[in-house]
C-alpha positions as CSV (number, residue, x, y, z in Angstrom):
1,X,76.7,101.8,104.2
2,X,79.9,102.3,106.7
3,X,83.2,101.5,106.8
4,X,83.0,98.6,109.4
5,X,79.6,97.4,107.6
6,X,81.7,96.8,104.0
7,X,84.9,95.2,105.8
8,X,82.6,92.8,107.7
9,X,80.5,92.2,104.2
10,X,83.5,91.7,102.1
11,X,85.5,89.6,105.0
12,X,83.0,87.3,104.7
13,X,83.2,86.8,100.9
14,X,86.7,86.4,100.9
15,X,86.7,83.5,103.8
16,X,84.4,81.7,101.5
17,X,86.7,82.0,98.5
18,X,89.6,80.7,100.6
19,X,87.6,77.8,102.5
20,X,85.9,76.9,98.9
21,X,88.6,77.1,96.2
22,X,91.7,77.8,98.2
23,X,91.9,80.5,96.2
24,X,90.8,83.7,95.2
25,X,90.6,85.0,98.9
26,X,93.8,87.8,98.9
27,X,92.8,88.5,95.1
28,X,89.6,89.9,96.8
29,X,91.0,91.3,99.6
30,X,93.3,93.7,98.0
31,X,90.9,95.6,95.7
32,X,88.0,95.4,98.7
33,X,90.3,97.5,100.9
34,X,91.1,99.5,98.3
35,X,87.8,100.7,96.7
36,X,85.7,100.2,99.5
37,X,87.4,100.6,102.8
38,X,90.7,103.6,101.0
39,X,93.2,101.8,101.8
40,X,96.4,103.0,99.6
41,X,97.8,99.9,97.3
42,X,100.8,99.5,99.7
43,X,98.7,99.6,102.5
44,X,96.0,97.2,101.2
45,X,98.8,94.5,100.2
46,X,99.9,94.8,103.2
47,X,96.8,94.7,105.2
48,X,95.8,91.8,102.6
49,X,99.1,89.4,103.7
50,X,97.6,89.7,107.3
51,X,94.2,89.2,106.7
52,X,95.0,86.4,103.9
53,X,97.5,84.5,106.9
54,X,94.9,84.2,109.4
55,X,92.1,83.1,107.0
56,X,94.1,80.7,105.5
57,X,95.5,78.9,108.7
58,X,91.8,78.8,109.6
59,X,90.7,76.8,106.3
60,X,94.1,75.0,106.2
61,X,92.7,73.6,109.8
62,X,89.8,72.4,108.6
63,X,91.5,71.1,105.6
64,X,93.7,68.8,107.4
65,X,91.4,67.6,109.7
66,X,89.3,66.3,106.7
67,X,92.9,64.9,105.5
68,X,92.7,66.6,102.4
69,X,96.8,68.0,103.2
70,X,99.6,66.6,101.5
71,X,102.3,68.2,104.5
72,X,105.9,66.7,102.5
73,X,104.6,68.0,98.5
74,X,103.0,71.4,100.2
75,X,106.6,72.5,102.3
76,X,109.1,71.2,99.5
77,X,106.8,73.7,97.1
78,X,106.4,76.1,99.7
79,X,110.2,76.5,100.1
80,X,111.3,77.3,97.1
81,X,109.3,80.3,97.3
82,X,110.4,82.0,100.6
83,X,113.7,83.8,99.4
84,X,111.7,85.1,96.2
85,X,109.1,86.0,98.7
86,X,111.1,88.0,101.1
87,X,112.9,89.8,97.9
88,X,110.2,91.0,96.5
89,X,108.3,91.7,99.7
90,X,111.2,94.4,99.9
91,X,111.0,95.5,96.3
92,X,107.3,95.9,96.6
93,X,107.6,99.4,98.6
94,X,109.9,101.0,96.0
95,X,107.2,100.4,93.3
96,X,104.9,103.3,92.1
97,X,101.3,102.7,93.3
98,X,99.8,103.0,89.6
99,X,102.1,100.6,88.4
100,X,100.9,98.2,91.5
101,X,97.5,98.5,90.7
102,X,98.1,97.6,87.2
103,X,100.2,94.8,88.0
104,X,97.0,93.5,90.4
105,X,94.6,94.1,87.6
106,X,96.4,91.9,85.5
107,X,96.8,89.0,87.5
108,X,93.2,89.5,88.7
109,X,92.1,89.2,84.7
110,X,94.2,86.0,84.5
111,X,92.8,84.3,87.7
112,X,89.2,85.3,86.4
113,X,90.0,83.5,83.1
114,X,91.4,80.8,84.3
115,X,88.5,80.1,86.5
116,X,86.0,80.5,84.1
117,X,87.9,78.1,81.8
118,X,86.5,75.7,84.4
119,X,89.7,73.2,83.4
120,X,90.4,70.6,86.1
121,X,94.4,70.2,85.9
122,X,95.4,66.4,86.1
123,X,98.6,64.9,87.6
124,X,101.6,63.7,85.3
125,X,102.4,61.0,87.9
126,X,106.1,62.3,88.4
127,X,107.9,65.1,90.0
128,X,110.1,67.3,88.7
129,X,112.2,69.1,91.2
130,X,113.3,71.6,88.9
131,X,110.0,72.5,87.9
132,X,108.8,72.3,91.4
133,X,111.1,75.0,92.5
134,X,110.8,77.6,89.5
135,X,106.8,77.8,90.2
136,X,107.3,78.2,93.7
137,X,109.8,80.6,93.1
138,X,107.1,81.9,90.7
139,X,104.5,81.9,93.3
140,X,106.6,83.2,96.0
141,X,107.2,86.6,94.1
142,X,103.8,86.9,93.1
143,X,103.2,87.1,96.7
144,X,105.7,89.2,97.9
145,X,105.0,92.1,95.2
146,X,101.5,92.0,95.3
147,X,100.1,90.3,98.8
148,X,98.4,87.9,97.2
149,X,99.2,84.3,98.2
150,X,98.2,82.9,94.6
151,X,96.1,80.4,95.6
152,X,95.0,80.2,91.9
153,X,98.1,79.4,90.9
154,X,99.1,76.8,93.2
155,X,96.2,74.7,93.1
156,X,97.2,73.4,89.4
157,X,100.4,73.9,90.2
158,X,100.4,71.1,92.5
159,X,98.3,68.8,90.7
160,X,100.6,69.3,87.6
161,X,103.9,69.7,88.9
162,X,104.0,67.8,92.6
163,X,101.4,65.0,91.3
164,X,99.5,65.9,94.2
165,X,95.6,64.7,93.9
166,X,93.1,67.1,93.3
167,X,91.2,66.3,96.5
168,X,94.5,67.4,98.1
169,X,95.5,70.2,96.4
170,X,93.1,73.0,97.7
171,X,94.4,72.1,101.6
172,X,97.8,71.7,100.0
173,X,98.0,75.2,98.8
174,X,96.5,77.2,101.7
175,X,100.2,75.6,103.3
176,X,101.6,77.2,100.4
177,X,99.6,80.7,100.8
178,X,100.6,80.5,104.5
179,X,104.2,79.7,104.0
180,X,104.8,82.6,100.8
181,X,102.6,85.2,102.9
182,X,104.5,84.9,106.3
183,X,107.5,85.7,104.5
184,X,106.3,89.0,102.7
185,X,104.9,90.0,105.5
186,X,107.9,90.5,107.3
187,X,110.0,91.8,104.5
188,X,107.3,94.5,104.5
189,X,107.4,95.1,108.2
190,X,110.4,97.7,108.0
191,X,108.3,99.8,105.5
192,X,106.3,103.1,106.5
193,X,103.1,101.5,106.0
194,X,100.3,102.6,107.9
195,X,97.0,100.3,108.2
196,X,94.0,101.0,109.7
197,X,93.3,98.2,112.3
198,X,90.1,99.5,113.2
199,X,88.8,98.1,109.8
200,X,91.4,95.1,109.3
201,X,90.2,93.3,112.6
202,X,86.6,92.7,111.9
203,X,87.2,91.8,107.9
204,X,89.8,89.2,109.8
205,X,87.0,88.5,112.2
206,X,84.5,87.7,109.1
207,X,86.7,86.1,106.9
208,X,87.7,83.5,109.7
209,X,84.2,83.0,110.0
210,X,83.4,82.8,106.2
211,X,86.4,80.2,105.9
212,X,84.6,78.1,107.9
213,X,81.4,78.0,106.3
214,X,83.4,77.4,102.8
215,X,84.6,74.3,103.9
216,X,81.2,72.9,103.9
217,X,80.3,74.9,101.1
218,X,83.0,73.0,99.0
219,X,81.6,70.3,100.1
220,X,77.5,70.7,98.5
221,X,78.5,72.7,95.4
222,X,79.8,72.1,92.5
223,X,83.7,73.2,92.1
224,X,83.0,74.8,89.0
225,X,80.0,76.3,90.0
226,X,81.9,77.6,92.6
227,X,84.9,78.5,90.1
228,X,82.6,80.6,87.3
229,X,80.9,82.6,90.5
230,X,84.2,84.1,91.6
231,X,85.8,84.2,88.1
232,X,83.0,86.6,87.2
233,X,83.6,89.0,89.9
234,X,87.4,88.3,89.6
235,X,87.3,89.6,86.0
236,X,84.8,92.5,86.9
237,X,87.2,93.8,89.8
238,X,90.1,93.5,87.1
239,X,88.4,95.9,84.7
240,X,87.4,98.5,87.2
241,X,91.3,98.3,88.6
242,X,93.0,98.9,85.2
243,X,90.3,101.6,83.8
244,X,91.2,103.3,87.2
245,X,95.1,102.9,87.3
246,X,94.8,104.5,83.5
247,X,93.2,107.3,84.6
């Protein structure tokens, strides 16, 4: 199977993840460009921050149109998370790629087990600002070190922490991912990074298309369902990524 075959395969899987969970869709990106399109670890999180913007301003589209976008909780969580973003965007190239890969694996195990947990958060009714600013400072790093835009973690974030409904909450954090990845991206734009655009424009291509197509995916199958499906390959990716940074 080629190159271009595998990016448009696993393009597609990702825009799913993103359109159906608003999550999981740069937690996928990063090890696909990796192991099947050999992309370095810097390269891939970078290449990941620019797929994962344009997918998710796709589904964040469709998102809003269905109303399901709370604009005021989604920026005021969003913004606590740029500076940490941007510093950590930086730090990101300085770091040894093992050490990367490891770090990846493990957030990849803990994204798997929470989805598998199949817990639905529920709101506390109030909003604490201070809590609402450490996890999106939390989120924000995540994002910058890694290019992920932690979709996983956002999601029960806001329900918890912003009261935001959990109809809401999916559109809410692709606004988030946007936000967080913008800003890592162009703390990364002064590195050396190379990427291969030959391959990252048609996974972009079918991940737009696959975002899409998860919207109305969301919409016929159960969100757990949905939830145990990825957390399976989540936690399968995570495995393969830590046995292979060991070695």
């Amino acid at each position: 199977m080629t190159a271009l075959v595998l990016a448009l395969i696993a393009g597609g899987l990702v825009g799913l993840a993103l359109g159906a969970l608003g999550a999981g869709g740069s937690i996928l990106t990063v090890p696909a460009l990796i192991y099947l399109l050999g992309f370095s670890p810097a390269a891939a999180a970078t290449g990941s921050l620019v797929i994962v913007i344009v997918t998710s301003v796709t589904a964040l589209v469709a998102h809003a149109r269905a109303g399901a976008v709370r604009w005021r909780a989604g920026l005021l969580f969003a913004a606590a998370g740029l500076l940490p973003a941007a510093a950590a965007g930086t730090l990101a190239a300085r770091l040894p790629e093992a050490l990367l890969t490891l770090m990846f694996a493990a957030l990849a195990a803990l994204a798997a087990v929470r989805m598998l947990r199949r817990r639905t958060p529920h709101g506390t009714g109030t909003v604490s600002t201070g809590r609402a600013a450490a996890a999106g400072a939390g989120l924000g790093t995540v994002t910058g070190i890694l290019g992920v835009g932690g979709g996983f973690l956002a999601v029960p974030a806001l329900v918890t922490v912003l009261a935001v409904p959990m109809s809401a909450a999916v559109g809410t954090s692709l606004l988030v991912i946007v936000a967080n990845a913008l800003v890592a991206l162009m703390a990364r734009a002064q590195s050396a990074v190379q990427l291969d655009w030959a391959l990252i424009m048609p996974f972009l291509a079918t991940a737009v298309l696959g975002a899409w197509d998860g919207r109305r995916l969301a919409a016929k199958v159960s969100p757990a369902a949905l939830q145990r499906a990825f957390g399976a390959v989540l936690l399968t990716i995570a495995l393969a990524m830590a046995v292979t940074a060991a070695w």
